[in-house]
N, C-alpha and C positions, 0 to 999 in steps of 0.2 A: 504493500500500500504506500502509495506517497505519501510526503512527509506533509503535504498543501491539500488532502483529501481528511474529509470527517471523519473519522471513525464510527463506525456503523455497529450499532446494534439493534438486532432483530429475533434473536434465538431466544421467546419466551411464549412457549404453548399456552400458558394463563393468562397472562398483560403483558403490553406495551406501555410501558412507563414513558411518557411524556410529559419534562420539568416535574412539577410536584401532585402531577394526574395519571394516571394510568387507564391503560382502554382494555376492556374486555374482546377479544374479537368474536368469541363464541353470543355471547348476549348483547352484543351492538351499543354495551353501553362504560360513556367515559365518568371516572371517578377519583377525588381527592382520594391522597393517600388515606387519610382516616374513612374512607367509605363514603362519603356524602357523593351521593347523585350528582350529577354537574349538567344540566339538558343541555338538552342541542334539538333542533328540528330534525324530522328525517331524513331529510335529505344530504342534512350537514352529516350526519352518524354515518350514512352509505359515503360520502365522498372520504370520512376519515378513514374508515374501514378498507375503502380500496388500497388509498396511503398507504394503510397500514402493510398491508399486505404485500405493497412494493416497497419497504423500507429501503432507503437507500438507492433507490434509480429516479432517475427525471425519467415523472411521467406528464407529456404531451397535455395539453387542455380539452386537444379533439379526445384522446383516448378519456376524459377523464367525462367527458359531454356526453363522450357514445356509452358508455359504461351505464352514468345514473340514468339520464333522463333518454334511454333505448328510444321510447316510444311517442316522445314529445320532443316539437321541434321547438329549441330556448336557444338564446345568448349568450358569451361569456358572461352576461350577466349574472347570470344563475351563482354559475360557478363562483365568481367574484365573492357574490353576497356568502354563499356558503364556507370560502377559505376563511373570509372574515370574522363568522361565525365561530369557527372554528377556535380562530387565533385567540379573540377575547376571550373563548371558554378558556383557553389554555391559561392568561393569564399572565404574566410578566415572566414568567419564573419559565413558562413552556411553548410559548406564542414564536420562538426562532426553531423549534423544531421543526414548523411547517416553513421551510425555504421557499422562494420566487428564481427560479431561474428564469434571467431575462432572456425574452422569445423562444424558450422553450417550456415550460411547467414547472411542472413544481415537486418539491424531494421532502419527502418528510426523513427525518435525521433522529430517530429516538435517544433517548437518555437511558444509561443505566446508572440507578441508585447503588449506594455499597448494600444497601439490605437486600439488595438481588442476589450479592454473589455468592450466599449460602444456605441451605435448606431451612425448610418452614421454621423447625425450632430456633435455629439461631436468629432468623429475622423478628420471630415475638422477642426473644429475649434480647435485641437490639431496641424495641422499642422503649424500654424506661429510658435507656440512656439517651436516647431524642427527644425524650417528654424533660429529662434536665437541663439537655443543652436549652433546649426552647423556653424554658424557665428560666436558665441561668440569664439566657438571650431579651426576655422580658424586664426582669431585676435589674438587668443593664440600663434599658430603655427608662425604667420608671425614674431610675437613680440620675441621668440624663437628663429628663425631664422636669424636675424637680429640682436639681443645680439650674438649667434654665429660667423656670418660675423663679428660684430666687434672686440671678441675675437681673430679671425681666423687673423684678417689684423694686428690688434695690434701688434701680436707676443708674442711670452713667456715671451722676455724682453725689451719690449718696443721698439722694432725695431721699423722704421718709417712706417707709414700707407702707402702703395701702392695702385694707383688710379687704378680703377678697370676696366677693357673695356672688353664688349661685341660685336664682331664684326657677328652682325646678317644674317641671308644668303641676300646675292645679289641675285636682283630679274632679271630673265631672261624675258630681252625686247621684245625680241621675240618670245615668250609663246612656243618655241620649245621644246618639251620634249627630241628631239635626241643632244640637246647642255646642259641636265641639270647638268649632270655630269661635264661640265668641269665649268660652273657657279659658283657649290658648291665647285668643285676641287682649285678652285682660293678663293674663300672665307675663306677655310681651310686654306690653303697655308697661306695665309695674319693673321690668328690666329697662325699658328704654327710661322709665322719670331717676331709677336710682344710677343709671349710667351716665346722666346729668347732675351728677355731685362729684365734684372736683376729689370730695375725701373720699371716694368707695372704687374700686376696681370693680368690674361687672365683668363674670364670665357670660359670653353672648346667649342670645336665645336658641340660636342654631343648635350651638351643643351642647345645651340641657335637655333641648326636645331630642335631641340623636340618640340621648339615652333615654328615652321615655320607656322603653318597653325592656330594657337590662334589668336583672332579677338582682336585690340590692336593697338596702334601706337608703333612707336617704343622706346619713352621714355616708356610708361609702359612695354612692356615687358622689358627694358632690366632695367626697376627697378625691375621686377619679379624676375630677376635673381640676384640680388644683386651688380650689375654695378654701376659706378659711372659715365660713357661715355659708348656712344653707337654708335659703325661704321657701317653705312648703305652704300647701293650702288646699282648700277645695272649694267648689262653685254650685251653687245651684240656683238657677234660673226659675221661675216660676209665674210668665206673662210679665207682669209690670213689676215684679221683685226680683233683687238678686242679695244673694244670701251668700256671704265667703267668711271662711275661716282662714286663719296665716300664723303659722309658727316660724320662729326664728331658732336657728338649733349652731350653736357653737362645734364646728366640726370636730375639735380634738379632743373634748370633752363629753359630745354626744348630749348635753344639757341644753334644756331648753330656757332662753334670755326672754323672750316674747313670744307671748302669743294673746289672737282678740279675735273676736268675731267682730261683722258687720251685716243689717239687714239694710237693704236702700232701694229706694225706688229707683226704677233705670235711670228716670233723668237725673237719678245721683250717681252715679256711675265713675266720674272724675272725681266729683270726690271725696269718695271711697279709696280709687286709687292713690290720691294725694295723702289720705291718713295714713296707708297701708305706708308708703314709702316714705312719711315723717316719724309713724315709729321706728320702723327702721334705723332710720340715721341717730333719730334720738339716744336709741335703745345703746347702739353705737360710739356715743358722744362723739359726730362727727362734727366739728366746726362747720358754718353753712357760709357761704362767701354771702356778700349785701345781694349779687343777682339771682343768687340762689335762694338765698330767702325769701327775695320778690317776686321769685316764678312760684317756689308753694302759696306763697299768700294771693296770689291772683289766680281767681279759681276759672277755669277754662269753659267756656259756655257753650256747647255743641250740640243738634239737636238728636235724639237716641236714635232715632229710626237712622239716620244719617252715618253715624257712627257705627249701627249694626251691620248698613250694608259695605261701608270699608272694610269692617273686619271679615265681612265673606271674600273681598276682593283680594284683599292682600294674600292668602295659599294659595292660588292659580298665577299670581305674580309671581312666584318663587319659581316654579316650574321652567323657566327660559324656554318655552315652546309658543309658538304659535297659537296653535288655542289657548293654551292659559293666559297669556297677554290679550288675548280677545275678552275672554270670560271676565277677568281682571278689571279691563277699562269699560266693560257695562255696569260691573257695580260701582264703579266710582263717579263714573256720569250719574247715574240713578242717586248717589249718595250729596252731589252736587245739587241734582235738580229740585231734591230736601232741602240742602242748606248750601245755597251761592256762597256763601262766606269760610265753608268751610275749607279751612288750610291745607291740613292731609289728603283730603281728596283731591285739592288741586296739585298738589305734591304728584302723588301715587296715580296720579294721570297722566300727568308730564313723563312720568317713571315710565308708562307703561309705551312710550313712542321712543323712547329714549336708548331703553333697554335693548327695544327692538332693533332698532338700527345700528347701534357700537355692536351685536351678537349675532348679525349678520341670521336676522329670523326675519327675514323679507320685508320688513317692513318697508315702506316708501319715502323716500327723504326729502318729500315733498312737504311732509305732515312735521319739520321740525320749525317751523313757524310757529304751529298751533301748541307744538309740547312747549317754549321757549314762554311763549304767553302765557300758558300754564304755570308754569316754572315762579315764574316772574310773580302772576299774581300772588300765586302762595306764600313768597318772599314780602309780599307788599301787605299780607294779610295779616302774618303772622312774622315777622323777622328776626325772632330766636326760636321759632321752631327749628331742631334739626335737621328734617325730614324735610324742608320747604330747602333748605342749603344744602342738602343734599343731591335731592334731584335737581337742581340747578345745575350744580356742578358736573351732572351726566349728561344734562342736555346741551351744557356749553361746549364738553369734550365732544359732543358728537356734531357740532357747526363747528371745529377746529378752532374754539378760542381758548389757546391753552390755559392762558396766563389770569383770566378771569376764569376758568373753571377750577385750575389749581389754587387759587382765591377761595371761591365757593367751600369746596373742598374743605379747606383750614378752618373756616369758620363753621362748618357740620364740626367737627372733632373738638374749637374750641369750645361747643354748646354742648356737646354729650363727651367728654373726654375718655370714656371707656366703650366707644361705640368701633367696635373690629368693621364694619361697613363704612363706616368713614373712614379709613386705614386703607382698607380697599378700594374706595375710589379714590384715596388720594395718591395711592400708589398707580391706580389706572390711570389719571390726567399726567402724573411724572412720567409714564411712563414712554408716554405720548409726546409730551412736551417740555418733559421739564431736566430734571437731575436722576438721572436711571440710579444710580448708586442708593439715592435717598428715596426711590422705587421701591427698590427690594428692602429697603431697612420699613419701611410702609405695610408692605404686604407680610411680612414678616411679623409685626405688631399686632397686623390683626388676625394673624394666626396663633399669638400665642393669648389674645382675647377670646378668640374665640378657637380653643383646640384641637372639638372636633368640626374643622369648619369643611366647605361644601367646596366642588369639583373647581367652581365660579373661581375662589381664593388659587387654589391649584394654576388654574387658567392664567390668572392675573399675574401668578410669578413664574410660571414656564416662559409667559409672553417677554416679562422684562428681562429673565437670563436670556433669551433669543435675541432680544434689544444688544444686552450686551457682550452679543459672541460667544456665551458659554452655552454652548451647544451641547453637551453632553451631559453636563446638567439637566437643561430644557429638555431634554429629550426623555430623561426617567420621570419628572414632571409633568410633562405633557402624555406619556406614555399612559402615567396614571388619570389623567383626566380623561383622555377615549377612552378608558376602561369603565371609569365610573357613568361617563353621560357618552355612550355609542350616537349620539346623536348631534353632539355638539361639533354642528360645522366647522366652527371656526376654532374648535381645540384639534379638528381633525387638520386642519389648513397649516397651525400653526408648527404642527408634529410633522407635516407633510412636508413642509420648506427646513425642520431642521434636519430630516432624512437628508435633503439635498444637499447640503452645506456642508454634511458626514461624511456625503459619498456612500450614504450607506443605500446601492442600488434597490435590493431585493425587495426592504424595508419601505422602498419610498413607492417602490413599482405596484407593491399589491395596495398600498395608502390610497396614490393616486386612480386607480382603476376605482377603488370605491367609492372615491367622491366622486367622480367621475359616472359611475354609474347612477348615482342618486340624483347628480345634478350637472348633466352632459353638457349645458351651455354655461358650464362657470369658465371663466378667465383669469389666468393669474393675474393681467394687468390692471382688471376692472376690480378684484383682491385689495390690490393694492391700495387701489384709487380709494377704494371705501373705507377705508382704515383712515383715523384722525393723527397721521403723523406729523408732527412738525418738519422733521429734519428729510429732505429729497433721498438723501441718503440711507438714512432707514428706510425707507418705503423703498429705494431700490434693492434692498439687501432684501426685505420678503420677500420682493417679485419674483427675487435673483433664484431663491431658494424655492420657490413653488415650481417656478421652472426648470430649474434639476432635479425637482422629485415627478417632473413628466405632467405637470399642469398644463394646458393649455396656454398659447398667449393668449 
């Protein structure tokens, strides 16, 4: 065998071990080493199983056309979708087993584990000793993690330590699933007013709710998270009543500092919120700065019906799809045509034209007139709302005005100082337009606010290591973001121009075919064009880069 040839293994009558999966060839199906099922469609299962079966040769695309689909006249398309499939079942750790040989198919290259290369007994008694490294391997992480947090709270210069709180979702007493929205809606809420106190660090609401369904009391999860205190509670709705409990619980003690009930009519709703997060701070002895004082003492006048329909609006916003950004800006319109005055709404409108266009989810950039007036009003309404400076600052990134959006930006973060979405988009207009360096220190921030944060975060810093040529970075970054969201274009685009920059052909080739397939008239040029870069020069280094992973001009 040459010395520039794989090493091929295929000799296992029981599995095909591929990275940290294995395929059964007898029962058609792929699985974790621990056993867990892994689906695939059928058709993906028959094209792996062919693979399988020819380990180690380039097999042809015709052979692989005429094989599955005998009887139906398809596309490379097919095929395409199905390698695809394939690859993300496998996973990071098994997704280069299945090779792209360019113009000719493709080689699947399996893996052999050391637990293969001794009979059944030894491979069980092999396993404790992987259930310790993998332990040993987590104690690390945790131990990492935690020198981090205390880095992170310390400050650069010794600024004073900030007590940390986790305000975990309230549990709906009434097991209604048509009231869960406004449950979690009020639980945010009560994270977003205490994430507006200069004294309190707030872990975000992303990843409290990540752990919503983790089996745990609520001192350990919200040590999970790096908390110091942990606000629990529960809701329950009843027509024109809502009725919430909240405890306050000392993580390291597991004792309880505060807890109250409140009964209120909905149009008290704020403030109920406002109590719930003045005992808090109280409870706390947190110093309140004079602006801070003056936003609890002015109590916010919104009307309920208005307020209920944003809270249905806002989870379909989260979604970065097409339809959800539809679903989204009907309750906010609806919420508007309740209360013209309302801030949030015009906020989380503007958001929903905004979003669409920087995330390349079709929107039309005809419609940033209308988001920008949106924008604007909510600023004009409300001018220390967060959320009104926030979306501001997305709709300004996406009309190319860096340096007023970078503006916006700062002022979201300096009104809610422990808000990890402010961090993120201020990391996204830097990154566009500003100091890449203080990009990445940005997204960075708000990933250790918010720990378990979403694909979006991921996206935001694969993008600026791509800004700043570290390619191989961006690339396990981005790797993991098509893993997480198979659907996000533009994490697919961005992965797709770092393939090219690698030279990593194989990688970019089967990338390219599948955007390609989904979306036959994209152009790398017109890629480019849509992207709010400042500099000519970064925008010519994506283009440069979608075009050597075989993008279209």
């Amino acid at each position: 065998m040459s010395r520039n040839e794989p090493e091929i293994w295929t000799k296992s009558p029981e599995r095909v071990w591929l990275g940290a999966h294995w395929f059964d060839l007898d029962t058609g199906e792929l699985r974790e080493a621990d056993g867990t099922l892994t689906d695939l469609r059928r058709q993906s299962v028959e094209v792996l199983a062919y693979l399988v079966q020819r380990s180690g040769d380039i097999v042809g695309k015709e052979d692989l056309v005429s094989a599955i689909w005998s009887d139906v006249a398809v596309t490379d398309d097919s095929l395409v979708q199905c390698i695809g499939d394939i690859r993300r079942a496998l996973g990071p750790e098994g997704r280069d087993c299945v090779q792209t040989v360019r113009r000719r198919g493709y080689r699947l290259v399996p893996t052999l584990p050391a637990t293969m290369s001794g009979d059944a007994q030894r491979r069980k008694r092999r396993w404790p000793l992987k259930a310790a490294i993998v332990f040993g391997t987590l104690v690390g992480l945790v131990a990492i993690i935690g020198y981090a947090l205390t880095v992170f709270r310390a400050g650069p210069d010794h600024a004073p330590i900030l007590p940390v709180i986790a305000v975990l979702p309230f549990s709906n007493i009434d097991d209604d699933p048509a009231q869960q929205y406004f449950v979690d809606g009020l639980t945010e809420d009560i994270t977003t007013d205490l994430s507006r106190v200069s004294g309190l660090s707030m872990i975000s609401s992303a990843s409290t709710f990540a752990l919503r369904d983790v089996m745990g009391t609520p001192v350990e999860i919200a040590h999970q998270l790096g908390a110091d205190y942990a606000l629990t509670g529960s809701t329950r709705r009843d027509k024109r009543r809502v009725r919430v409990t909240a405890t306050l619980v000392e993580v390291a003690t597991g004792q309880s500092i505060w807890a109250d009930r409140y009964d209120r009519d909905i149009g008290g709703i704020f403030d109920l919120q406002d109590d719930v997060s003045r005992a808090v701070v109280s409870s706390l002895a947190i110093r309140l700065t004079n602006d801070e004082q003056a936003r609890f003492e002015r109590r916010e006048v919104v009307n309920s019906d208005a307020y209920d329909l944003l809270l249905r609006g806002l989870r379909p916003l989260r979604t970065f799809t097409d339809s959800g950004i539809l679903e989204a800006r009907d309750y906010f319109r609806r919420a508007i045509d309740v209360d013209p005055r309302y801030a949030r709404a015009h906020a989380n409108l503007a958001l929903t034209y905004a979003t669409s266009i920087l995330f390349r989810l079709g929107e039309n950039t005809d419609r940033q007139d209308l988001a920008l007036s949106e924008a604007e009003l909510a600023v004009a309404l409300d001018p220390r709302l967060p959320q009104a400076q926030f979306a501001l600052a997305v709709v300004l990134l996406s009309r190319h005005r860096h340096d007023a959006a970078i503006s916006a930006a700062r002022e979201a973060i300096r009104l809610e100082p422990s808000s990890a979405d402010g961090y993120a988009v201020l990391a996204q207009t830097l990154a566009y337009g500003g100091d890449k360096e203080e990009a990445l220190a940005a997204i960075r921030t708000a990933k250790r606010l918010s720990p378990r944060y979403t694909f979006a975060y991921l996206w935001v810093e694969g993008h600026i290591l791509f800004q700043l040529r570290r390619y191989d970075e961006a690339r396990a970054i981005l790797e993991d973001v098509v893993a997480r969201n198979p659907e996000m274009l533009l994490g697919k685009l961005t992965l797709a121009a770092t393939y090219g920059h690698l030279g990593l052909a194989d990688e970019a080739d089967w990338l390219a075919m599948e955007i390609l397939t989904l979306s036959p008239d994209l152009s790398a040029f017109d890629e480019g064009n849509a992207l709010p870069f400042r500099s000519n020069e970064d925008r010519a280094n994506y283009v440069e880069g979608l075009l050597l992973a075989g993008i279209t001009e």
